[in-house]
C-alpha positions in Angstrom: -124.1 50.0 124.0 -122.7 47.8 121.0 -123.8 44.0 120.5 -121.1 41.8 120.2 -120.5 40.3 116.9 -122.8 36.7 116.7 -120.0 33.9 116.4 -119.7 33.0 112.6 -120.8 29.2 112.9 -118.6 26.4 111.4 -119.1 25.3 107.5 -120.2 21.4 107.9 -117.8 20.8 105.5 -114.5 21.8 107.9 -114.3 18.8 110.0 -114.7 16.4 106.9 -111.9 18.9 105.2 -109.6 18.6 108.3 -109.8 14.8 108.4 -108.6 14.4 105.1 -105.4 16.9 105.4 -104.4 15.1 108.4 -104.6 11.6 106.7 -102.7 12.9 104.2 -99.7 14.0 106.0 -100.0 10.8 107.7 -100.0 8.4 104.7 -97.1 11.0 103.8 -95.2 10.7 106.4 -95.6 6.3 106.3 -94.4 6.2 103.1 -91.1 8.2 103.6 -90.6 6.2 106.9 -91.9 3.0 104.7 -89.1 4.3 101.9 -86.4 4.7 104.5 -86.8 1.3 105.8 -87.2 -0.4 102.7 -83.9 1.7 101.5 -81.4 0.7 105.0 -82.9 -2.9 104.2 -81.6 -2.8 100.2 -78.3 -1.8 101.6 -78.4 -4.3 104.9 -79.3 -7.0 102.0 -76.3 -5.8 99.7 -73.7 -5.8 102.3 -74.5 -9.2 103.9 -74.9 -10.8 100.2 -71.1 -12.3 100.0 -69.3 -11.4 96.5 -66.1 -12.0 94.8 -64.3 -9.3 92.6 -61.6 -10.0 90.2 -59.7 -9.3 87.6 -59.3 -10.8 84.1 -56.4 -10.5 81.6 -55.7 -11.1 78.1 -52.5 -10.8 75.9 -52.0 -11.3 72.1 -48.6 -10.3 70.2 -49.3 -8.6 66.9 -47.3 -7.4 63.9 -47.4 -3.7 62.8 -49.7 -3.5 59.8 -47.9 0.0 58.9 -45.1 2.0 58.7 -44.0 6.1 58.2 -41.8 8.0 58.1 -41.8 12.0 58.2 -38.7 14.0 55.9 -38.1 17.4 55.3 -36.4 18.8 53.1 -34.6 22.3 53.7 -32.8 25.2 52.1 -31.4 28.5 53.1 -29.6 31.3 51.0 -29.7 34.9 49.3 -30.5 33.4 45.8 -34.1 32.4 45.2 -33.5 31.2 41.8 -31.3 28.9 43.3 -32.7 27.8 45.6 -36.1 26.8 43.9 -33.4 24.7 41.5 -31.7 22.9 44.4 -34.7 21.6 46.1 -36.3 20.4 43.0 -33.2 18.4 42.2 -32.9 17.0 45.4 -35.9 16.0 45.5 -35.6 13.8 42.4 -32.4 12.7 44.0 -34.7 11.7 47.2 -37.2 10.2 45.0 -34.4 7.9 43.3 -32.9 6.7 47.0 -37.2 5.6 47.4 -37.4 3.8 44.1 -34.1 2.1 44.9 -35.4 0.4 47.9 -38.7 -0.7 46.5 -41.4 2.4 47.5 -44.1 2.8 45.3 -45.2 6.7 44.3 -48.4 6.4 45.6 -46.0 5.8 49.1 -44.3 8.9 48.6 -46.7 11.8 49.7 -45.2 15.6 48.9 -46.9 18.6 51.0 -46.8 21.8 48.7 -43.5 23.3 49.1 -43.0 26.9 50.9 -40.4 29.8 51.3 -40.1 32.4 53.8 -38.3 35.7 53.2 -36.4 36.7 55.9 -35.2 40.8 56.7 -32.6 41.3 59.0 -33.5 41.6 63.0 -34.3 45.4 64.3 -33.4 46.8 67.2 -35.4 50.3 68.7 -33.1 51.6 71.2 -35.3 53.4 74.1 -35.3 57.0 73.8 -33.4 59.3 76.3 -35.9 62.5 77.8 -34.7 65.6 80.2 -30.7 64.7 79.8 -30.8 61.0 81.5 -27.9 59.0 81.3 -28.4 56.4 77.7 -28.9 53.1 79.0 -26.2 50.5 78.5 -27.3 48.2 75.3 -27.0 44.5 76.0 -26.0 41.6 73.4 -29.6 40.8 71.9 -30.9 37.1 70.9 -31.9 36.8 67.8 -34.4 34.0 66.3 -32.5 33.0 62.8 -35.2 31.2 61.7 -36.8 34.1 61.7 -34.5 36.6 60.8 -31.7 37.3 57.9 -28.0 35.6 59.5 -26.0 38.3 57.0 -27.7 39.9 54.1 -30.8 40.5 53.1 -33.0 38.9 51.6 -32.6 35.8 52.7 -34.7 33.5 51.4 -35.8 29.5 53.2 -37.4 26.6 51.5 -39.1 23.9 52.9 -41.0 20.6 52.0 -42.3 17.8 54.2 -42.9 13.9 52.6 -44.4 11.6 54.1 -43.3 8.0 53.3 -45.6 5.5 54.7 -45.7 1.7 53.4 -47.4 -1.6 54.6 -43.9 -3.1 54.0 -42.9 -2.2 57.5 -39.2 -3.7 57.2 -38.7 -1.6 54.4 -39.9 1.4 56.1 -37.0 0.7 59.1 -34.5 0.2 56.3 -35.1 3.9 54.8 -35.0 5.6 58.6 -31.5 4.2 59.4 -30.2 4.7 55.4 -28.0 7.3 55.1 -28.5 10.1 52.7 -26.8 13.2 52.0 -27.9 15.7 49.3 -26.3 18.4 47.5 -26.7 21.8 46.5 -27.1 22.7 50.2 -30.0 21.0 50.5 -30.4 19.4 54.1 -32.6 16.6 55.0 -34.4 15.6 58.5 -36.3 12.7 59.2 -38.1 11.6 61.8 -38.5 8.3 63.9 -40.1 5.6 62.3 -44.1 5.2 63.1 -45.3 1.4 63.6 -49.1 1.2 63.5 -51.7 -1.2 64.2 -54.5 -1.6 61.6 -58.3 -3.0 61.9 -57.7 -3.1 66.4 -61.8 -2.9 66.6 -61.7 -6.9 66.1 -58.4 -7.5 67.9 -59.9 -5.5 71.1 -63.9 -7.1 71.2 -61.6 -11.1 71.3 -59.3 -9.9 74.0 -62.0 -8.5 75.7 -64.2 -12.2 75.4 -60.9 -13.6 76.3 -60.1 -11.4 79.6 -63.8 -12.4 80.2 -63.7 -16.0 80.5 -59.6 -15.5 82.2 -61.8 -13.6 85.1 -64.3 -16.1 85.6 -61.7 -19.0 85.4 -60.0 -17.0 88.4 -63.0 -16.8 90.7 -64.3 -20.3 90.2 -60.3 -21.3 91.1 -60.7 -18.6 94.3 -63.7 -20.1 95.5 -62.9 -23.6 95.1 -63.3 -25.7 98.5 -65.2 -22.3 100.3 -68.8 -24.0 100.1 -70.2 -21.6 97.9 -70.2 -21.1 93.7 -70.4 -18.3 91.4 -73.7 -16.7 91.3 -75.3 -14.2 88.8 -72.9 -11.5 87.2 -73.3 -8.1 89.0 -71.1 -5.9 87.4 -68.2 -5.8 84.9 -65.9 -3.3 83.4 -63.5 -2.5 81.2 -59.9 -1.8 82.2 -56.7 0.0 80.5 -56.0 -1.4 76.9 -52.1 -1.5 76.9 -50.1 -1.7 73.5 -46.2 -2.2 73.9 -42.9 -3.2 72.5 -43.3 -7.1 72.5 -43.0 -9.1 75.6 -42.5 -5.0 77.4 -45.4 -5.1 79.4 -46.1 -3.0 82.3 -48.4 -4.8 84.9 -49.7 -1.7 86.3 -52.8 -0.1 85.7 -51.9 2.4 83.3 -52.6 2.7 79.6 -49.4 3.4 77.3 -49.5 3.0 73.7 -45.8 2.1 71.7 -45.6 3.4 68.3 -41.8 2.8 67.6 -41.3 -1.3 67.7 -42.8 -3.0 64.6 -44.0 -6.4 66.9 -46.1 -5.7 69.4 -48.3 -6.8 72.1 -51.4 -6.1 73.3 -52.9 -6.5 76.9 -56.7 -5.9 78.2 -57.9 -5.9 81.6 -61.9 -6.4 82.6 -63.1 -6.5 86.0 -65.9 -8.4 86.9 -68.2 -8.5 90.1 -69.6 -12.4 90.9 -72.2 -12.9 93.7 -71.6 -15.8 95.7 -73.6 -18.8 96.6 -74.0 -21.2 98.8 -73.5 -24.4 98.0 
C-alpha cells in the first residue's frame, strides 16, 4: 500500500505575491473608472459652458494685374512646300496686327510649330468562312483630323501663341479684333484670361479683416444678454470666392472668375467665442 503524496507546502512569498496582483488590478480598475468620470465631467463642463459661433466676412474689389490670350494658327493641304510658306507669312502678318496695337515681342510667345501627315482612312471588311451570306457594309465615320479628306498625303500645320500682357485693356482689344489671314491660313483664339497677381497679401488682410467683422458681430449679438465675449476657442477659415465685380454668390461655395478684368474678392472665417457672464 502506496503513501499518499506529502502536500507541497506554500512558498512564504505567495500571499505577499497575491496581495500585490490584486492591488494592482484595483488601482487599475480606479483609474479607468477615475478616467471615465473625469472624461463625462470635460464633456458635462463643455456643454453647459454657453458659446457664441459666427461668421465673419470680408470684400475688396481688385483689378486684373494680367491678361492672355491663346491663338492658333492652322493649315491643311497636299502641298507641304506650301504650306510651310503660308504659315510663316501669316504669321509675320499676325505679328504685324500685335505691333499695331502696342504688344511688345517679349508678349508674343510662339510654341515650336508641328505637321502631321495624314493617309487616307482604311477599311478591313470581315472575312466570309463556309459560304455565309457577306454582311451588309454600313456608311463609316471617319475622324478628318486624323485622316486624308481626298488625296494623299495630306499634310496639317499647326502653331499655338500665347499673348499675355499686363496691359489688360489691350489684351480685350486683341480678343474681339477681327483678323483674317490668307493663304488658307485659319486662326482660333481663345477667351481672354484675367488674372490676379501677388493674392498671398491680398488674402492674409481679408482674412484680419473677416476677423475683426466676426468679432464685431458677436459683441453686437450679445449686447444686452448679461454676458461678454470670453476667450477665443476656435476659428477657421472659410471659402475664398473671386468673381466678376459686385457678382457675388452668398453661398458657401468657392468659384473663381477668370474672364472679367475687375474683380472682387470675398473671405469667410468662422470663429467660436465663449461666453461670460457679466
Amino acid at each position: 500500500m502506496s503513501n499518499p503524496a506529502p502536500s507541497r507546502p506554500l512558498s512564504p512569498t505567495f500571499f505577499p505575491s497575491l496581495a500585490f496582483l490584486l492591488f494592482g488590478v484595483a488601482l487599475a480598475l480606479g483609474f479607468v473608472t477615475a478616467t471615465d468620470r473625469f472624461g463625462r465631467s470635460l464633456t458635462q463642463i463643455r456643454q453647459n459652458r454657453p458659446e457664441i459661433v459666427v461668421k465673419g466676412v470680408a470684400t475688396q474689389n481688385l483689378r486684373s494685374a494680367q491678361g492672355m490670350v491663346q491663338v492658333s494658327l492652322r493649315w491643311r493641304g497636299e502641298d507641304f512646300e506650301a504650306g510651310r510658306r503660308a504659315l510663316a507669312t501669316q504669321r509675320a502678318a499676325l505679328n504685324d496686327v500685335l505691333r499695331e496695337l502696342g504688344f511688345t515681342p517679349s508678349e508674343s510667345i510662339y510654341a515650336a510649330p508641328s505637321v502631321r501627315r495624314l493617309e487616307p482612312a482604311v477599311f478591313v471588311e470581315p472575312p466570309v468562312e463556309n459560304g455565309e451570306k457577306p454582311p451588309v457594309r454600313r456608311p463609316q465615320l471617319v475622324d478628318f483630323d486624323r485622316f486624308a479628306r481626298g488625296r494623299a498625303p495630306e499634310y496639317l500645320f499647326d502653331q499655338d501663341l500665347n499673348v499675355q500682357s499686363a496691359d489688360v485693356e489691350r489684351v480685350l482689344a486683341f480678343s474681339r479684333k477681327e483678323i483674317f489671314l490668307a493663304d488658307g491660313v485659319g486662326i482660333e483664339r481663345s477667351a481672354p484670361i484675367f488674372r490676379l497677381l501677388n493674392l498671398a497679401d491680398v488674402k492674409k488682410d481679408l482674412l484680419e479683416s473677416a476677423a475683426k467683422d466676426a468679432q464685431r458681430r458677436a459683441n453686437t449679438m450679445v449686447t444686452g444678454s448679461g454676458t461678454s465675449l470670453g476667450a477665443l476657442l476656435e476659428a477657421s477659415q472659410g471659402v475664398i470666392q473671386i468673381s466678376a465685380k459686385d457678382r457675388i454668390d452668398e453661398s458657401d461655395s468657392s468659384q473663381v472668375d477668370i474672364h472679367s478684368i475687375d474683380k472682387t474678392i470675398r473671405v469667410v472665417v468662422t470663429m467660436r467665442f465663449e461666453l461670460v457672464k457679466e
